[in-house]
Backbone as JSON Lines, residues from 0, in Angstrom:
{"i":0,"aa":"X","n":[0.85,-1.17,0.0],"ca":[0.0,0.0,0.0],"c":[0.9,1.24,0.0]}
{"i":1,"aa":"X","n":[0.34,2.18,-0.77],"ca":[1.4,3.3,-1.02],"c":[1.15,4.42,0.13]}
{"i":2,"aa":"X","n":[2.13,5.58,0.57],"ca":[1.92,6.3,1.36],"c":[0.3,6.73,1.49]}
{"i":3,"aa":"X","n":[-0.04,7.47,-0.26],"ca":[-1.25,8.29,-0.45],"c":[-2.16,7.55,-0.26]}
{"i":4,"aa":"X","n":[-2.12,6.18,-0.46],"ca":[-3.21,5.31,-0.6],"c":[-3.92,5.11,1.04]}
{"i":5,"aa":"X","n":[-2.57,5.06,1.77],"ca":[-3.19,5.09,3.74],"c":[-3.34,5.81,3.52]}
{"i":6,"aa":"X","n":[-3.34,6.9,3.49],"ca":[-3.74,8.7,4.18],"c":[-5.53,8.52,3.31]}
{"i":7,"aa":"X","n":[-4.71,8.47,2.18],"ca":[-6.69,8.66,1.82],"c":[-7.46,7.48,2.9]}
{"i":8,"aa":"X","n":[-7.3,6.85,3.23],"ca":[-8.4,5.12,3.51],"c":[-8.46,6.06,5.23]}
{"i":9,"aa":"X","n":[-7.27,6.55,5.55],"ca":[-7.08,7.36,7.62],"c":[-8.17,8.14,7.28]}
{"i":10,"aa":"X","n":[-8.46,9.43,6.4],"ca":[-9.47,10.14,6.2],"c":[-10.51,9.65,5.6]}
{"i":11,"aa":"X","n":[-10.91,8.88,4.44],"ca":[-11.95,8.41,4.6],"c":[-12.98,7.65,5.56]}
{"i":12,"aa":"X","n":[-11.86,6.98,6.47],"ca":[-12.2,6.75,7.5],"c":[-12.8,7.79,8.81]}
{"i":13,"aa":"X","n":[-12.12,8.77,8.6],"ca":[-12.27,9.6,9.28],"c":[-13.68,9.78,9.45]}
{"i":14,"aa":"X","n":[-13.98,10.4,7.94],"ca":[-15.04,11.08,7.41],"c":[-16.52,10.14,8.05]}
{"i":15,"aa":"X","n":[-16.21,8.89,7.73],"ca":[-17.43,8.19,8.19],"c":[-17.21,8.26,9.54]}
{"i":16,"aa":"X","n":[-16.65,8.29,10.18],"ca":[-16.51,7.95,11.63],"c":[-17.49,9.68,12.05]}
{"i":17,"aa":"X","n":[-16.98,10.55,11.45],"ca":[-17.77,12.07,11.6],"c":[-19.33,12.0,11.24]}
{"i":18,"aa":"X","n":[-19.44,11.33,10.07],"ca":[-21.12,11.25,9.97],"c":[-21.93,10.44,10.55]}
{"i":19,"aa":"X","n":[-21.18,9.59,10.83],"ca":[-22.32,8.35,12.01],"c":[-21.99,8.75,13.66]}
{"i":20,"aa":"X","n":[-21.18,9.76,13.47],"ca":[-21.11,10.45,15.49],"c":[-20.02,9.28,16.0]}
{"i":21,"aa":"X","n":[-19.43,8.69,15.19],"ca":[-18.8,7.72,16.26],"c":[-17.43,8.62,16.73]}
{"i":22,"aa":"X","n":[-17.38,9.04,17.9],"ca":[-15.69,9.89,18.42],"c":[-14.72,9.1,18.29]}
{"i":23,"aa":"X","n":[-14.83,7.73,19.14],"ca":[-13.94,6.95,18.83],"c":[-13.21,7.25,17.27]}
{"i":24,"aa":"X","n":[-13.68,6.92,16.32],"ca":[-13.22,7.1,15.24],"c":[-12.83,8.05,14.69]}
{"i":25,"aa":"X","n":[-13.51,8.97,15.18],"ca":[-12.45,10.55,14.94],"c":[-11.65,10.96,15.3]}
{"i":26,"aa":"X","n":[-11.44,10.58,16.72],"ca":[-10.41,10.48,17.46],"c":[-8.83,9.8,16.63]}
{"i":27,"aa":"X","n":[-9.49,8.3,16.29],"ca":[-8.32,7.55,16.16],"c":[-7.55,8.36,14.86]}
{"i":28,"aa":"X","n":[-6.21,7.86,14.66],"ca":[-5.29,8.35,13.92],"c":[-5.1,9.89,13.78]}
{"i":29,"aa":"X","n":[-5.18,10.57,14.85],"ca":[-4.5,11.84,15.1],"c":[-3.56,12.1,16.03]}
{"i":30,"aa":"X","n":[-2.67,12.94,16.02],"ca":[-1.81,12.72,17.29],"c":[-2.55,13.39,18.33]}
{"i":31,"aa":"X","n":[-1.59,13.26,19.48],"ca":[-2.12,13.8,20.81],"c":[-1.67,15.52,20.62]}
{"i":32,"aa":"X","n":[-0.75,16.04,19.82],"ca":[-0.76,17.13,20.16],"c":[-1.34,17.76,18.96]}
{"i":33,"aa":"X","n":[-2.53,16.89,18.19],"ca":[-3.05,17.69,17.07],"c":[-3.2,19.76,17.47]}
{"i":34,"aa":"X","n":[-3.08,20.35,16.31],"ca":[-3.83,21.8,16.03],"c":[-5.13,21.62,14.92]}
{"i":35,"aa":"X","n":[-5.86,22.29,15.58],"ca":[-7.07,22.47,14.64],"c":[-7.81,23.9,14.7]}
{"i":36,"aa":"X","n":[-7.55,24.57,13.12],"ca":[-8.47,25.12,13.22],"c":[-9.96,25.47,13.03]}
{"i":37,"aa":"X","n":[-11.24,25.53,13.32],"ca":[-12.36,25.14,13.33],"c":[-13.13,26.13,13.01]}
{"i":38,"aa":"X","n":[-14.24,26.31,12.05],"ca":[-15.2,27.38,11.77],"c":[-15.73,27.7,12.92]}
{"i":39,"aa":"X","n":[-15.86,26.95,13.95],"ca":[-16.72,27.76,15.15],"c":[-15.51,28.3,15.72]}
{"i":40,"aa":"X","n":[-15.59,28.77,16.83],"ca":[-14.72,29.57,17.63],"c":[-13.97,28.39,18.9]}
{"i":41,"aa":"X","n":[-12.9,28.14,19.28],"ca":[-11.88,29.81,19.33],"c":[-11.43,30.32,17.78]}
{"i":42,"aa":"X","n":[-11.23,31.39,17.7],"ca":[-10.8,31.63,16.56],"c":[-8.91,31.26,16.66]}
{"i":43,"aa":"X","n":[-8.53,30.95,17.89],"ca":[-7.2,30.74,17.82],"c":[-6.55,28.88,18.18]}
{"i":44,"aa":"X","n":[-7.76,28.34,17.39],"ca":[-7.39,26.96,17.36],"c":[-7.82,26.34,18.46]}
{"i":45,"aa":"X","n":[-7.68,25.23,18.83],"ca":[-7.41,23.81,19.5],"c":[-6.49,23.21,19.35]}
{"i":46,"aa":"X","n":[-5.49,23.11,20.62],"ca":[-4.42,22.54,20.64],"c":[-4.52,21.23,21.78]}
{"i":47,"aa":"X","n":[-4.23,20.17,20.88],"ca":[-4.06,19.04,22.0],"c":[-5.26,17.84,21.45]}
{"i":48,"aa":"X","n":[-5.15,16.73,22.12],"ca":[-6.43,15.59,21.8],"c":[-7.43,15.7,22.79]}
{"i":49,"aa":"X","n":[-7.02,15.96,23.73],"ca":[-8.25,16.65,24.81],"c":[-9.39,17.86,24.23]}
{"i":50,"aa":"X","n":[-8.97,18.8,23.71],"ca":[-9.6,19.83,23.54],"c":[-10.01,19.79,21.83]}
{"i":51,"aa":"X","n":[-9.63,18.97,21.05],"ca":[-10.0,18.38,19.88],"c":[-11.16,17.71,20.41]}
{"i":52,"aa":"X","n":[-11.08,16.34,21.16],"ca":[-12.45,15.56,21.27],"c":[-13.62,16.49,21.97]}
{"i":53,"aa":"X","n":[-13.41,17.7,22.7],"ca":[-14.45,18.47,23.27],"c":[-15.35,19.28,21.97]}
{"i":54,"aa":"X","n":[-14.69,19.47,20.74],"ca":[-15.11,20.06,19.68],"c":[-16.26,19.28,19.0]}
{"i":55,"aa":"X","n":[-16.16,17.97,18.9],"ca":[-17.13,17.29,18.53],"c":[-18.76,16.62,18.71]}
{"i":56,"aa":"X","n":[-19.12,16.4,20.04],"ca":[-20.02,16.3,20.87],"c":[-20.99,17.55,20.47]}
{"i":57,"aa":"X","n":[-20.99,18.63,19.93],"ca":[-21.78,19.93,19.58],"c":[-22.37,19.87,17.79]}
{"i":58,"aa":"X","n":[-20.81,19.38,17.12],"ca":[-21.07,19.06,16.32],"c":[-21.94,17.6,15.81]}
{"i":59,"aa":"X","n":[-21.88,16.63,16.41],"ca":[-22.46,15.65,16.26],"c":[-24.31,15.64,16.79]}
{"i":60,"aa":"X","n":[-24.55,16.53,17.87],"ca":[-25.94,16.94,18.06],"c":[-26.66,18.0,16.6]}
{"i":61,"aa":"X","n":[-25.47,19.04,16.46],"ca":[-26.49,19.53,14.96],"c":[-26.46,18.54,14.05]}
{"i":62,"aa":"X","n":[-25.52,17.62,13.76],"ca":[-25.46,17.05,12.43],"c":[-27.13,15.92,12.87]}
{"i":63,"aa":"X","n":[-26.96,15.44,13.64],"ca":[-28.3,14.97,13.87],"c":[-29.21,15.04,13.65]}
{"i":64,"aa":"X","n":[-29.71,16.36,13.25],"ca":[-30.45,17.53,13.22],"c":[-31.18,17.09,11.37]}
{"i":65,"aa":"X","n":[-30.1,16.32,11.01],"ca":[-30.55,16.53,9.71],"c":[-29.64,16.85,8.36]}
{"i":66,"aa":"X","n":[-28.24,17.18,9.24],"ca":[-27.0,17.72,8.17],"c":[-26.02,16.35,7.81]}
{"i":67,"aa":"X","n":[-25.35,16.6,6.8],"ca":[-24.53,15.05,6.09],"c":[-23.21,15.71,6.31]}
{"i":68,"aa":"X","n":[-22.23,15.22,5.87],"ca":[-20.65,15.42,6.24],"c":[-20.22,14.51,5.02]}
{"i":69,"aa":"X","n":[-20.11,14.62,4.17],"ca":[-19.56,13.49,2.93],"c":[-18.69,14.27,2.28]}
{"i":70,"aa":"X","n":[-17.48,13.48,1.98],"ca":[-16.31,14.06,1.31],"c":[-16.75,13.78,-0.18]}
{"i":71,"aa":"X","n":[-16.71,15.25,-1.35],"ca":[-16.81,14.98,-2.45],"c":[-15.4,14.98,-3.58]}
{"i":72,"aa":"X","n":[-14.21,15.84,-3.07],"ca":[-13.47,15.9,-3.78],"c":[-12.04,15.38,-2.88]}
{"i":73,"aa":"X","n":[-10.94,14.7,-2.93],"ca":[-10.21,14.39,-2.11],"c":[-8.71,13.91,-2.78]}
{"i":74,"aa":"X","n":[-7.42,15.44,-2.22],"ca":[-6.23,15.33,-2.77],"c":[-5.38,15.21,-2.01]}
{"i":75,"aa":"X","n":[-4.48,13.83,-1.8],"ca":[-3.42,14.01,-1.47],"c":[-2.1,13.51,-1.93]}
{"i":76,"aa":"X","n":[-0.84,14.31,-0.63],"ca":[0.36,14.21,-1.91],"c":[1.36,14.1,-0.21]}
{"i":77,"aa":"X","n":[1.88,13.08,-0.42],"ca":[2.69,12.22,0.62],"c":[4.4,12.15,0.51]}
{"i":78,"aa":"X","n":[5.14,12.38,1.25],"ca":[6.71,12.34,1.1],"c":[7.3,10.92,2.12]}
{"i":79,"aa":"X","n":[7.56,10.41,2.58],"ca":[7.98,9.71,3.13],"c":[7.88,9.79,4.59]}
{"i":80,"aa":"X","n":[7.65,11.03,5.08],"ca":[7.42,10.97,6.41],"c":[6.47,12.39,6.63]}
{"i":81,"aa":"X","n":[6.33,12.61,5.72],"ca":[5.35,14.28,6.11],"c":[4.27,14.28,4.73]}
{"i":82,"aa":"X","n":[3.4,14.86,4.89],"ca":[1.87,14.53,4.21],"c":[1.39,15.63,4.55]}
{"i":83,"aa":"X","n":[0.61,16.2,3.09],"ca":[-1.08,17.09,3.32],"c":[-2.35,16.8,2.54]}
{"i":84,"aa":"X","n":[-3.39,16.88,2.91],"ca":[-4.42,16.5,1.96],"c":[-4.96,18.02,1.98]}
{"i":85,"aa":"X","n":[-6.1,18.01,0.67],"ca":[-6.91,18.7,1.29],"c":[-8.35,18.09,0.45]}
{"i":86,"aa":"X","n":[-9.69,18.49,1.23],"ca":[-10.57,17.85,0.45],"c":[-11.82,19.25,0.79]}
{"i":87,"aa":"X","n":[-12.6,18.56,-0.3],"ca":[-14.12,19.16,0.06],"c":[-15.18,18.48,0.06]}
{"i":88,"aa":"X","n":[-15.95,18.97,1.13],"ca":[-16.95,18.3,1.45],"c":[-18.29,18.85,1.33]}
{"i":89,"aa":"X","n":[-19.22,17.89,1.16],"ca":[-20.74,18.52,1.57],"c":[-21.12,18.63,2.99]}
{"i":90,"aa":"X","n":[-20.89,19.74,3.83],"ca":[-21.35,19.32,5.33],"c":[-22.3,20.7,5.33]}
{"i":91,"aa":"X","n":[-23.53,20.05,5.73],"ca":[-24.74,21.5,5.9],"c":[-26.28,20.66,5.61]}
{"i":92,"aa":"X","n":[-26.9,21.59,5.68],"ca":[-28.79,21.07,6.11],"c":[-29.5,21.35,4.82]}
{"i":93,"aa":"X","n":[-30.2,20.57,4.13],"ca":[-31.13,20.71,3.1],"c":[-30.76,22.13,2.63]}
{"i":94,"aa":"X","n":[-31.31,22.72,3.41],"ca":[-31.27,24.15,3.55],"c":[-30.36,25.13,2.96]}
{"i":95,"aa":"X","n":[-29.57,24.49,2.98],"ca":[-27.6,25.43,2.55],"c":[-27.71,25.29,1.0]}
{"i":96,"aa":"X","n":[-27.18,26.34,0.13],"ca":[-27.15,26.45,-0.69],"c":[-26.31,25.16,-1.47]}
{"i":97,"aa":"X","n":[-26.76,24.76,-2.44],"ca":[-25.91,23.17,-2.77],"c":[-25.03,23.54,-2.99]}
{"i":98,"aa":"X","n":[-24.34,24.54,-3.61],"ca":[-22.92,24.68,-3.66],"c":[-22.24,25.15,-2.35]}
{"i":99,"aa":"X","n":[-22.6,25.18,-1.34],"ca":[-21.87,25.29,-0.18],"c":[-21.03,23.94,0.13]}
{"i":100,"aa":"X","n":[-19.94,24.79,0.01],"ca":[-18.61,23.51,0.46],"c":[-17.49,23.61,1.6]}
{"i":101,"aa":"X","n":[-17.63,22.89,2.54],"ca":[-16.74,22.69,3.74],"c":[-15.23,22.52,3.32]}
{"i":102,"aa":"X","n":[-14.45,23.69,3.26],"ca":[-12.81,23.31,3.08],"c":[-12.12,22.71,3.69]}
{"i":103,"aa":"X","n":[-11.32,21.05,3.76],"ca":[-10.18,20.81,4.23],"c":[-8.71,20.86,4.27]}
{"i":104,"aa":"X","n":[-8.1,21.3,5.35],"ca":[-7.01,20.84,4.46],"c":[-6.18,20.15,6.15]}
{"i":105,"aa":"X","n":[-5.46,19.21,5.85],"ca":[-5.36,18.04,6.85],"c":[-3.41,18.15,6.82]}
{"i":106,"aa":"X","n":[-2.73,18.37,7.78],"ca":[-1.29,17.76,7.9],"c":[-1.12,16.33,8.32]}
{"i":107,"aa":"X","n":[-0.2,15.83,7.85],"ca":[0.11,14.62,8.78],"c":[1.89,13.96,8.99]}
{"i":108,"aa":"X","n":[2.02,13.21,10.07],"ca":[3.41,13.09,9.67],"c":[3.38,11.38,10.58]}
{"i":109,"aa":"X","n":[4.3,10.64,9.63],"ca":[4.63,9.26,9.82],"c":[5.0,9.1,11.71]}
{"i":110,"aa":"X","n":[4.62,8.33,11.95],"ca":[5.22,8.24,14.07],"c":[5.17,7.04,13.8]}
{"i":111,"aa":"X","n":[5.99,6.2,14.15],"ca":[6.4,4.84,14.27],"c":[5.78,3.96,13.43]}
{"i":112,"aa":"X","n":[6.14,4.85,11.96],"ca":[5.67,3.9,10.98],"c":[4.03,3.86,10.91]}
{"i":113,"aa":"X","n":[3.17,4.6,10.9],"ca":[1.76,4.92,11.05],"c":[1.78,6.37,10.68]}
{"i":114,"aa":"X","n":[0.63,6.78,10.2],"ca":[0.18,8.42,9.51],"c":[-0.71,8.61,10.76]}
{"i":115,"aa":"X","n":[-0.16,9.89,10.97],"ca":[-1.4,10.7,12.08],"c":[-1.76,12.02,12.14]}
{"i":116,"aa":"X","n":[-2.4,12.49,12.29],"ca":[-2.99,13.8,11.64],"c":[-3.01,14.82,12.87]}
{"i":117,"aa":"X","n":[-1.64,15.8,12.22],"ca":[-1.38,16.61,13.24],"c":[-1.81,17.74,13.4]}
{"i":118,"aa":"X","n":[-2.55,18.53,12.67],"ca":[-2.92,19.58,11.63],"c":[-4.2,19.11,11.15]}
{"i":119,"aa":"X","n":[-5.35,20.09,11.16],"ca":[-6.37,20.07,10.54],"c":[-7.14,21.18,10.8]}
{"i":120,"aa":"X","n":[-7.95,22.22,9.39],"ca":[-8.11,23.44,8.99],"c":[-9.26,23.28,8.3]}
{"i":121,"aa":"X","n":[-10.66,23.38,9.26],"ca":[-11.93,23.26,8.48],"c":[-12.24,24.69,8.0]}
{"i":122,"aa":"X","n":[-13.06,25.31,6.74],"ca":[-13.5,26.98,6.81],"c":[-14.1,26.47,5.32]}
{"i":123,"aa":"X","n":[-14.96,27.63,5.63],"ca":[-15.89,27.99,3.99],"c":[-16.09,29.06,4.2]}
{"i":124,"aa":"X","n":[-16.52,29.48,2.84],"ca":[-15.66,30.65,1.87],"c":[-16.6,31.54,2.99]}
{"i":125,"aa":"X","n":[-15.52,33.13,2.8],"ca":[-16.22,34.05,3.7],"c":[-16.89,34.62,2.32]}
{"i":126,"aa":"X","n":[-18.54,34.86,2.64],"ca":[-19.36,35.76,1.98],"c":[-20.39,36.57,2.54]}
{"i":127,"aa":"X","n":[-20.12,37.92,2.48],"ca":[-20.92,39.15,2.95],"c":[-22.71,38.58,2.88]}
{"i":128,"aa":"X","n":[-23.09,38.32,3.96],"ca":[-24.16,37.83,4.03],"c":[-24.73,36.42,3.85]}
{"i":129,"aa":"X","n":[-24.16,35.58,4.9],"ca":[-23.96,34.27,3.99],"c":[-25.31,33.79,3.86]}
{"i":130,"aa":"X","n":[-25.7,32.54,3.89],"ca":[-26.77,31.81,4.17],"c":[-27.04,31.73,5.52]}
{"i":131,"aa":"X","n":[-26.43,32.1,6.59],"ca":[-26.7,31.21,8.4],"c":[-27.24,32.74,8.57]}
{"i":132,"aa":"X","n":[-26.55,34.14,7.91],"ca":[-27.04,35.27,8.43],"c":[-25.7,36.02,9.07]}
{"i":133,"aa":"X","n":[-24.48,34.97,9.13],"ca":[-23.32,35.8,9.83],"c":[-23.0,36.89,9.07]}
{"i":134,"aa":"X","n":[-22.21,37.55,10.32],"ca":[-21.06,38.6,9.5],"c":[-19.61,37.87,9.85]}
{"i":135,"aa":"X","n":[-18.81,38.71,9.51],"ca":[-17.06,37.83,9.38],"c":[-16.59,38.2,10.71]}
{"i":136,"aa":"X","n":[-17.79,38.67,12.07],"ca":[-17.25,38.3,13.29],"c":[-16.12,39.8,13.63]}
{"i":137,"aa":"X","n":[-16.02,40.42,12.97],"ca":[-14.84,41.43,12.9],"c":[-13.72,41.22,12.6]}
{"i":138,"aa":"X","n":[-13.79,39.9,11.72],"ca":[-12.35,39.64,10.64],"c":[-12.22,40.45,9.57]}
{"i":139,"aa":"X","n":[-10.8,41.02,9.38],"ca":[-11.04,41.93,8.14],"c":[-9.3,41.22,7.36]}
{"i":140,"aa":"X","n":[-10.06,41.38,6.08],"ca":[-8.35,40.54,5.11],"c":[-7.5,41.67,5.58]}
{"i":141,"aa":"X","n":[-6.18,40.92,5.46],"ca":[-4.97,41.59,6.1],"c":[-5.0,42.8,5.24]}
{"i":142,"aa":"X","n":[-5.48,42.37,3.96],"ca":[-4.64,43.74,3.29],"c":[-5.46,45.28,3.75]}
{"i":143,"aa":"X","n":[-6.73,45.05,4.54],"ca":[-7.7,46.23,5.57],"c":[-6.3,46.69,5.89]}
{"i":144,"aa":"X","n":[-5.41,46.15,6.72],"ca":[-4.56,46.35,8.03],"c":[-3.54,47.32,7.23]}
{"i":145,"aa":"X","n":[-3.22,47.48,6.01],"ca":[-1.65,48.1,5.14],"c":[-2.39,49.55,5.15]}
C-alpha cells in the first residue's frame, strides 16, 4: 500500500466515523498534540487531543439535526514521512445552498511507521451575508490592516 493510498483510507475513514457520530473514530489516527483550526470559535485553534475531542459532541448533536458530512473531492500528496491533503466536502442542512462547500485541508506526519494527523483546517468561503445570516465576526483581510 502506497503512502497516499493510507492517508486517503485514515481520512476516509475519518469522514465516516464524523457522519455516524462515532468519536472513537475521529479520534483515532490523530496525534495527541493535534492543532485544529475550526469554523466555530476559538478563533485561535485547539491545541491538544483533549480539547479536539471536546469540539465534537456539539457538532455531532447539529449534524443529527438533519446535516450530512460526505467528502466529495479528495487530494493528497505524501513524502515519506510528512503529508497534506486537502478535500471538500458537503457538510450542511437541506437548507444550505448546494454549492456550499466545507474546506479541508489536513497535515500529517509518519510516528512509528503509522500516519497521524497533526494539523487540521476546516473553513468555507467568507461571503458578505452568507446563508446562516453571519457577518465575518470582525475579521477583516490583512490587506484592511496596510
Amino acid at each position: 500500500m502506497t503512502n497516499e493510498t493510507e492517508i486517503r483510507a485514515l481520512i476516509e475513514n475519518w469522514a465516516t466515523a464524523v457522519h455516524t457520530g462515532n468519536l472513537d473514530g475521529v479520534l483515532a489516527g490523530h496525534s495527541d498534540d493535534i492543532v485544529m483550526f475550526d469554523v466555530p470559535p476559538p478563533h485561535e485553534g485547539v491545541r491538544g487531543i483533549d480539547a479536539y475531542r471536546e469540539t465534537w459532541p456539539p457538532f455531532f448533536v447539529w449534524q443529527a439535526e438533519g446535516a450530512t458530512f460526505t467528502i466529495l473531492e479528495l487530494d493528497v500528496t505524501a513524502g515519506d514521512d510528512v503529508a497534506f491533503a486537502w478535500a471538500l466536502l458537503r457538510c450542511g442542512t437541506p437548507a444550505d445552498p448546494p454549492g456550499h462547500r466545507l474546506r479541508l485541508t489536513i497535515g500529517l506526519r509518519k510516528d512509528h511507521g503509522r500516519w497521524v494527523v497533526t494539523h487540521e483546517h476546516h473553513s468555507f468561503a467568507a461571503v458578505d451575508g452568507d446563508a446562516a445570516g453571519n457577518d465575518s465576526g470582525g475579521i477583516r483581510p490583512v490587506e484592511s490592516e496596510l
